[in-house]
N, C-alpha and C positions, 0 to 999 in steps of 0.2 A: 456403461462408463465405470471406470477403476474406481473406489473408494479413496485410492490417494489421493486423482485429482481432485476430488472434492475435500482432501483434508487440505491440500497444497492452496485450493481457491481461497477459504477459509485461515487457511494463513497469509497470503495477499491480503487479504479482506481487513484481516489485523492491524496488518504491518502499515497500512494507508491510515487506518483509524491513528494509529501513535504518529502519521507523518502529519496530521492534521493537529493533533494536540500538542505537537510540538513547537509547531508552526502557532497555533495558539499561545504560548508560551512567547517567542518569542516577540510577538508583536506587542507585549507590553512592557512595561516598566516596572521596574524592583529598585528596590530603596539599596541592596547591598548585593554583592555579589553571591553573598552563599543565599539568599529568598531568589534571587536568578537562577540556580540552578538546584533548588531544592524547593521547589512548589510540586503543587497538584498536579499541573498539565504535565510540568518535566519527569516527573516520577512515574507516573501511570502512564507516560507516551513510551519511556524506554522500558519501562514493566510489559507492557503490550508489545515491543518489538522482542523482548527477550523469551517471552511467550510465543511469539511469533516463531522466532529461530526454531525452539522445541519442535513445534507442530511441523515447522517444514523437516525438520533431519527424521520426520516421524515419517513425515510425508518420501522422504525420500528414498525409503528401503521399500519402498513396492512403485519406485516411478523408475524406467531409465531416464540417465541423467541428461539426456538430448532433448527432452519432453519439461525440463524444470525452466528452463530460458523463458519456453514460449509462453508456459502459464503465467510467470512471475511477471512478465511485460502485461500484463492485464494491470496491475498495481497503476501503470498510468493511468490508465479509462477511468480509476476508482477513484484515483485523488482526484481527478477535473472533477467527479460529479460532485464529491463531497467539497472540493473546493467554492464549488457551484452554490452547495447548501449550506454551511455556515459560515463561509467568509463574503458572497455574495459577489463572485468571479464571475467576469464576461466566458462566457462561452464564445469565443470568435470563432469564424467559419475556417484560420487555422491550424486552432486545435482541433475543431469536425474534421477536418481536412488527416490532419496527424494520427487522431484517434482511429480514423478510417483505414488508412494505413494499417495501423499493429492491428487492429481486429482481420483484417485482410491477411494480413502474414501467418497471423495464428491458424486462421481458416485454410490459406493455401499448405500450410506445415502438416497439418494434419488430413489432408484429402488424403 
């Protein structure tokens, strides 16, 4: 396996983590508009996606770019499970159904 794709998964892996703190973020309340968008989750979620970009343009000079599509749709699978884990989302047999899909496409893309 390419070291990219392992730097590209690792960037996935990020970029869920800041879709999750942000999400965290916004499910609560702030007294004033600037503590809305200058908190902890908000800052370290877009800290982490701008980290994330790095790691992928890093990721990108040893991947062809045909190959970037199919990794980055992993990022779904990533936020259901962590959606799973600290926001306490049903897993319905739609999303197994969906998730089965992309993992199948990715699998079929690379045979």
């Amino acid at each position: 396996m390419n070291i990219y794709v392992l730097v590209l998964i690792f960037s996935v892996v990020l970029a869920s983590f800041a879709q999750i703190l942000l999400k965290k973020s916004a499910s609560k309340t702030y007294s004033s508009r600037i503590r809305e968008y200058l908190n902890w989750y908000v800052v370290c979620g877009y800290g982490l996606m701008f980290f994330s970009m790095f790691i992928t343009i890093i990721a990108y000079s040893g991947l062809e770019f045909t190959n970037v599509p199919v990794i980055e749709s992993l990022g779904y699978v990533v936020v259901m499970f962590l959606g799973y884990l600290f926001f306490k989302e049903k897993i319905t047999k739609k999303k197994l159904l969906g998730m089965a899909v992309i993992l199948c496409g990715i699998f079929v893309y690379y045979m």
